[in-house]
C-alpha positions in Angstrom: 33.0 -41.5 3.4 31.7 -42.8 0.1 28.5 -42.0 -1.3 26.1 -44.7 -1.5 24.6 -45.4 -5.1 21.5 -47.3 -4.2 18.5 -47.2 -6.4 16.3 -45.5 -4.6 14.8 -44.2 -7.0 10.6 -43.6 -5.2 12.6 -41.4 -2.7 14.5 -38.8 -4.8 11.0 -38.3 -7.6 9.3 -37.4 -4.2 12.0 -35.1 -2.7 12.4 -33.5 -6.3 8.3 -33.2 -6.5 9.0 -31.3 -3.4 11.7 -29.2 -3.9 9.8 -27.5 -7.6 9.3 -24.1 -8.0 9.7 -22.1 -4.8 6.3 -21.1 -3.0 5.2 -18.0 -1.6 5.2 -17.8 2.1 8.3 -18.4 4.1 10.6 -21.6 3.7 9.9 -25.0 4.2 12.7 -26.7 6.3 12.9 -30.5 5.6 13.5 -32.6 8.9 14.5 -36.1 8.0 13.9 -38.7 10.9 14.5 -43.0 11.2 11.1 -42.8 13.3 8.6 -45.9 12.4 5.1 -44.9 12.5 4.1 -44.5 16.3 7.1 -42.0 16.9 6.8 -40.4 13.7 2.7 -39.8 15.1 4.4 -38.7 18.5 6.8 -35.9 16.5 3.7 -34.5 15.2 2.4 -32.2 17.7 6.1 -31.2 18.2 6.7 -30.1 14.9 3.1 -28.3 15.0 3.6 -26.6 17.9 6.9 -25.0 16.5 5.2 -24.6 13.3 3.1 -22.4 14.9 5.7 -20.4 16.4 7.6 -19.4 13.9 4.7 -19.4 11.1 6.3 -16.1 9.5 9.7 -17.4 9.8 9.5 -21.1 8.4 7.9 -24.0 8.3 9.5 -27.7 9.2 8.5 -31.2 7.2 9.5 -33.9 8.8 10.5 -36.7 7.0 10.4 -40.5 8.1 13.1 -43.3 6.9 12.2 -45.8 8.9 14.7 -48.2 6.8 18.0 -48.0 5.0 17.8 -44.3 6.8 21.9 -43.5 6.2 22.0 -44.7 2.5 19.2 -43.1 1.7 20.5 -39.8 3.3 23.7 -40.5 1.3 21.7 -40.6 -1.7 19.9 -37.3 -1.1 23.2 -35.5 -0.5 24.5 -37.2 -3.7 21.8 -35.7 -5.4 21.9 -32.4 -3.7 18.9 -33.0 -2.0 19.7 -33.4 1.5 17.3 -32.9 4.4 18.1 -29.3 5.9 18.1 -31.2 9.1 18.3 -35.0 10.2 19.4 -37.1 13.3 22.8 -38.8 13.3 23.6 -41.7 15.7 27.1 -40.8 17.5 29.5 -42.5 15.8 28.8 -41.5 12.7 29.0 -37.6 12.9 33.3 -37.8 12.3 32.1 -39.2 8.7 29.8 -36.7 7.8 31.4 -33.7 9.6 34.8 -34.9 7.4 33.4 -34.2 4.6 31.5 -31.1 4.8 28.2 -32.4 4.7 27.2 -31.0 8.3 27.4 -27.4 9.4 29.9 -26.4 12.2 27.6 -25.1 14.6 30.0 -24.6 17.3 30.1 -20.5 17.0 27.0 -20.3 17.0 26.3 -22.5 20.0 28.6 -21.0 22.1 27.0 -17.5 21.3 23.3 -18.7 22.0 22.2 -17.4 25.6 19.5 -20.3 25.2 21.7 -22.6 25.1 23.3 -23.9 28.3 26.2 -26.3 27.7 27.1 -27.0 31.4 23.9 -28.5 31.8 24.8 -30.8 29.4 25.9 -34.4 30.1 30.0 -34.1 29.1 29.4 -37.4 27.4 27.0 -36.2 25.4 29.0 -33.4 24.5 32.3 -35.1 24.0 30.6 -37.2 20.8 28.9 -33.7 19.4 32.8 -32.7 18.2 34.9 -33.4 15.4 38.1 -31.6 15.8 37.2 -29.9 18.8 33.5 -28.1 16.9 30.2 -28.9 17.9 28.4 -30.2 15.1 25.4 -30.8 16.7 23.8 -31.1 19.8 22.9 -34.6 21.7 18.9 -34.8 21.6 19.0 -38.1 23.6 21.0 -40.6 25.8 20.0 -44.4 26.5 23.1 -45.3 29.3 22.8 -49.3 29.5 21.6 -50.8 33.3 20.8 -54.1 34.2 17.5 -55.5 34.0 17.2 -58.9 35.9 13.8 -61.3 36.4 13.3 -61.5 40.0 11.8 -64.9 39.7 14.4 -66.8 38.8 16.7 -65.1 41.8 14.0 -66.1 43.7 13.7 -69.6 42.4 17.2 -69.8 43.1 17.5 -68.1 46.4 19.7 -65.6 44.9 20.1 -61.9 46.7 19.4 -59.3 43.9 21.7 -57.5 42.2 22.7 -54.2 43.5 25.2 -51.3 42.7 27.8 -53.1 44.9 28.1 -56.0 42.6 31.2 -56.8 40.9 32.9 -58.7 38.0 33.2 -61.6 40.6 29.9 -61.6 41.9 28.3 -61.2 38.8 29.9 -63.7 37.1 28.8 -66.1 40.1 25.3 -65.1 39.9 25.4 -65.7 36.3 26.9 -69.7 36.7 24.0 -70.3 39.6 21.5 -69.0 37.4 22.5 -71.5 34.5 20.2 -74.6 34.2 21.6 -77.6 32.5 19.8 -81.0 32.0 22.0 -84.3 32.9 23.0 -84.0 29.5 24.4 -80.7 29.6 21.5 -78.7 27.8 20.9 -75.6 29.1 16.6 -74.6 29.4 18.1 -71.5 31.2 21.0 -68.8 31.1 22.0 -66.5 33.7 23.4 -64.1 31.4 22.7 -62.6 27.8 26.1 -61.7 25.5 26.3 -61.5 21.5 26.8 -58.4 19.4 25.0 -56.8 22.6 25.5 -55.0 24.8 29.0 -53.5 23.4 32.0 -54.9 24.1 33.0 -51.9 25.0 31.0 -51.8 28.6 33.5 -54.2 29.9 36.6 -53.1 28.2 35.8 -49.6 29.7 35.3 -50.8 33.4 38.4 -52.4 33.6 40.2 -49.0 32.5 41.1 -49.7 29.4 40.1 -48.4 25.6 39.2 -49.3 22.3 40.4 -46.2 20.4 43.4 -43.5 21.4 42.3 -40.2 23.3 43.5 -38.3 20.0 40.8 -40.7 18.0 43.8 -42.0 15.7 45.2 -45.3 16.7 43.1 -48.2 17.9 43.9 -49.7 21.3 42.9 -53.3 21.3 46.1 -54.6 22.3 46.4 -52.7 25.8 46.4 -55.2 28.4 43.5 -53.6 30.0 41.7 -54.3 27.0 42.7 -57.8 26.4 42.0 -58.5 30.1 38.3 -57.4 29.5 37.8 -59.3 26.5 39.3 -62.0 28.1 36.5 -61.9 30.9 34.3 -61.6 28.5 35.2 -64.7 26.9 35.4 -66.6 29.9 31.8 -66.1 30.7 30.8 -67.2 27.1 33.0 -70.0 26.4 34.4 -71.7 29.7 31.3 -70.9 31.7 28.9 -71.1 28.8 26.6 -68.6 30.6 24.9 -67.0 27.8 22.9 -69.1 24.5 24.8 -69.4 21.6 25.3 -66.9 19.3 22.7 -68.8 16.8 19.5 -69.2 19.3 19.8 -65.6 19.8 19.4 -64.6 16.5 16.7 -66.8 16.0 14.7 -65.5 18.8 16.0 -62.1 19.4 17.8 -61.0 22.0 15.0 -58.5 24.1 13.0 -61.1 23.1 14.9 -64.1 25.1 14.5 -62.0 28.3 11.2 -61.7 28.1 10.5 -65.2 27.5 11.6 -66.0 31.1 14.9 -67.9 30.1 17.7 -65.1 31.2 18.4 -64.2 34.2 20.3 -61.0 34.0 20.6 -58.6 31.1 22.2 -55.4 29.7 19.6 -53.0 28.3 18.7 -49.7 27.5 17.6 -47.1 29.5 14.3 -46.9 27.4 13.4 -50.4 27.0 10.4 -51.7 28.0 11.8 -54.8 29.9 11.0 -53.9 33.3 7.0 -53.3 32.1 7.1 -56.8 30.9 3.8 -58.4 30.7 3.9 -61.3 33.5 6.9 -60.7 34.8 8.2 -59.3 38.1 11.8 -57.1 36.9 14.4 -54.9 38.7 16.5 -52.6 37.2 20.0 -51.9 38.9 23.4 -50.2 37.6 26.0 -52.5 36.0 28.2 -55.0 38.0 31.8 -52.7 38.1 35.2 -53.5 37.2 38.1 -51.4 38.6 36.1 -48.6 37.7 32.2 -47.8 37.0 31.0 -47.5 33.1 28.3 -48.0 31.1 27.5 -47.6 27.0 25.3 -44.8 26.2 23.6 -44.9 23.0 23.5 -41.4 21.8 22.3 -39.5 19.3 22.6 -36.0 17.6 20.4 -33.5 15.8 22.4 -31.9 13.0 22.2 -29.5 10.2 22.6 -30.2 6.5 25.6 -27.8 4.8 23.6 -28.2 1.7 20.4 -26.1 3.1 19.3 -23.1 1.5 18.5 -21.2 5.1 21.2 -21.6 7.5 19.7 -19.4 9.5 16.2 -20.7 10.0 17.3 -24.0 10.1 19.5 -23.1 13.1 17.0 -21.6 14.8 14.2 -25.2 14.1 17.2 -26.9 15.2 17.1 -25.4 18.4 13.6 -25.7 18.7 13.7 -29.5 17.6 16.2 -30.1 20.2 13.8 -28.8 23.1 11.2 -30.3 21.9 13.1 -33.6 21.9 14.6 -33.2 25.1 11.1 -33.2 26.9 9.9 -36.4 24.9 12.6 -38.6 24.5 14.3 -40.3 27.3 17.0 -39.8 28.6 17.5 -35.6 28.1 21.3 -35.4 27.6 20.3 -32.1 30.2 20.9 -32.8 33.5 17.8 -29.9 34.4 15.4 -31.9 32.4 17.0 -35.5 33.3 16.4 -35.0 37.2 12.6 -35.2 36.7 12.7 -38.6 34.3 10.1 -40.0 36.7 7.6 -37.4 36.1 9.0 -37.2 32.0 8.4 -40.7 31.7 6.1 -42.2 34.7 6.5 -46.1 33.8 10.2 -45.3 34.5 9.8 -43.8 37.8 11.1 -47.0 39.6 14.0 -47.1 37.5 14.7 -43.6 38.1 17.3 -43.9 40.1 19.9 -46.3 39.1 19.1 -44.7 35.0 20.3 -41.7 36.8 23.1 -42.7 38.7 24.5 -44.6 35.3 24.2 -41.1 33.4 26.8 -39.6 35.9 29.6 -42.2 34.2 28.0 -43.2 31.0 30.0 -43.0 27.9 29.0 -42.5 24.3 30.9 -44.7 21.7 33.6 -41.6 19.4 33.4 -42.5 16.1 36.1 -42.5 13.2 35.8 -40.9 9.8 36.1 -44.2 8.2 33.1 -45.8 10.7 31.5 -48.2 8.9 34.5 -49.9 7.6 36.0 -49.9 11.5 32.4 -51.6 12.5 32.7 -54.5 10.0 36.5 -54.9 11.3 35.4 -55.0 15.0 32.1 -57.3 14.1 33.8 -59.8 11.5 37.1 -60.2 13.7 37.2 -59.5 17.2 33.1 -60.0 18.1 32.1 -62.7 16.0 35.2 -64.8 16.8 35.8 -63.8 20.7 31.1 -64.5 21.9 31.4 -68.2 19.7 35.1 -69.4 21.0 36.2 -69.5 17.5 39.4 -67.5 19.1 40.8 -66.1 22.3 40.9 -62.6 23.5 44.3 -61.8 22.8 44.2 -63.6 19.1 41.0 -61.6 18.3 42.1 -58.4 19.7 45.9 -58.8 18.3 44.1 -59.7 14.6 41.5 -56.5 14.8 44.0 -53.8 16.1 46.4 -54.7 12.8 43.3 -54.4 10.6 42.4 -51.0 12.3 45.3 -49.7 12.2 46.0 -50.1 9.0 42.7 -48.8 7.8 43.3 -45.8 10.2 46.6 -44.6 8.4 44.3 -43.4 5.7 43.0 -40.9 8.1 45.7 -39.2 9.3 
């Protein structure tokens, strides 16, 4: 992964302001975070709390990056001044771990007696490894579920959705739910598909893959996958079920929902959609395909291999990851996960079918070369496939020779 060389120049002054001549007392850990300002105010009392703890031992400062937070972490490590710990969406951890810039932690994981793996989500775990080490630990999981406005099933005599729904039904739903003027201007869409949710959600329910098991070869080309993307495209461009790609931008896409105008969408786990102000909102699992999946955004807590105290910063880490767990929904514990509705009350109706998607949620793997494959997939299968500009098979058949080729650098 290359470095980025950014000016960010505010950012390094105030990390080398900090990291001057070594005070007396034990070590301060530095804990960067993407929080904006109401979850960096939530972190607080977490971080005091173990602060307190371990007030002989260390002490952690946690940093907020609410913007530009990988270059800018890149830019630390450039300068060897990395954060001794900081979070790391999923797919990225192959990157960093490639390179050395994250500890292997999986000794000393598999030695803790705090730390219980089977009560771990395997999902969770499955994106913590890089060549079969733990890296890191999952500190959260957001599986996607359907949210859908009950008023416009009930303005159109529509049954809600329910677990038993499937490709067929939904996509039958989502063609009633479509309103269209005599001049064939839709006011109303049953459905909501553009960069979100992932691609992947369908392409996974209909058994088929996006990347090989041994993380080396993309899979595009399976004819599972091109049957999914296929689907896909016919709810988008023969069925026109969704806005085009260009309102949604302009208006956002959480946004469009809660303006009343979507019938049915794919959203997180954590979202606030079913708390909607003025609105009346279920929550159910995804419609299936031959199989039950769902995308589970994920992300892990992981340690810096530039720190100066591997060995308090393991033991923060383990506390951060606790502390985490009981504030941040969904725990990637199954122990802590079973009591969402008391973790997170305004959830409690949603319990249920958040739950049931955690049992077959998956988290996206990653690739060492991760933000290159991301433009790929965006600029020449997404893009193309959501605004008709080509076919499923021509997009996919495109993107898996551009993978591929980038992949052979890899292996």
């Amino acid at each position: 992964m290359a470095w980025s060389h950014r000016m960010l120049l505010p950012l390094v002054v105030a990390f080398i302001a900090g990291c001057g001549a070594p005070e007396a007392g034990p070590p301060v850990l530095k804990l960067a975070t993407w929080f904006g300002s109401t979850e960096a105010k939530e972190l607080t009392p977490i971080v005091a709390a173990i602060n307190a703890r371990h007030a002989k031992e260390f002490r952690i400062e946690a940093i907020p990056i609410p913007g530009e937070y990988l270059p800018k972490i890149d830019t630390m490590m450039a300068g060897k001044l990395a954060p001794d710990l900081f979070l790391l969406s999923q797919e990225y951890l192959p990157s960093y771990a490639a390179i050395g810039a994250v500890l292997d932690l999986d000794a000393k994981i598999k030695a803790d007696p705090r730390i219980d793996l089977p009560d771990y989500y395997p999902a969770g775990l499955s994106t913590a490894r890089f060549k079969g080490h733990l890296y890191g630990l999952p500190w959260v999981m957001m599986p996607v579920v359907l949210y859908y406005n009950r008023t416009i099933f009930d303005k159109a005599k529509l049954a809600y959705p329910d677990p038993s729904w499937d490709w067929a039904r939904f996509r039958t739903a989502a063609k009633q739910l479509t309103v269209r003027d005599a001049a064939g201007n839709a006011s109303q869409w049953g459905f909501l598909q553009s960069t979100w949710p992932p691609y992947m959600i369908w392409v996974w329910q209909n058994g088929g893959d996006v990347l090989s098991a041994d993380g080396l070869h993309p899979t595009l080309t399976q004819p599972a996958t091109i049957e999914a993307l296929t689907y896909e495209h016919q709810l988008l461009v023969e069925d026109q079920v969704s806005p085009p790609a260009g309102t949604i931008i302009q208006n956002g896409a959480s946004e469009m929902f809660k303006s009343g105008r979507i019938g049915m969408f794919f959203g997180g786990a954590s979202d606030d959609l079913d708390r909607a102000e003025g609105m009346q909102v279920g929550v159910t699992e995804l419609p299936h395909g031959k199989q039950r999946a769902t995308f589970s955004w994920t992300a892990h807590m992981v340690i810096s291999s530039q720190t100066k105290h591997p060995d308090e910063a393991y033991v923060a880490w383990g506390e951060l990851l606790d502390g985490l767990h009981h504030w941040k929904i969904v725990p990637p514990r199954r122990s802590l996960a079973k009591d969402l509705a008391k973790l997170e009350p305004r959830k409690a109706g949603a319990a249920g079918p958040i739950l049931a998607s955690m049992e077959y949620a998956r988290g996206l793997q990653g690739v060492v070369p991760q933000t290159d494959w991301d433009d790929f997939a965006l600029n020449r299968l997404i893009l193309p496939l959501v605004s008709g500009r080509a076919g499923a098979k021509e997009a996919a058949e495109t993107t898996q020779a551009k993978l591929e080729r980038l992949m052979e650098t890899t292996r």
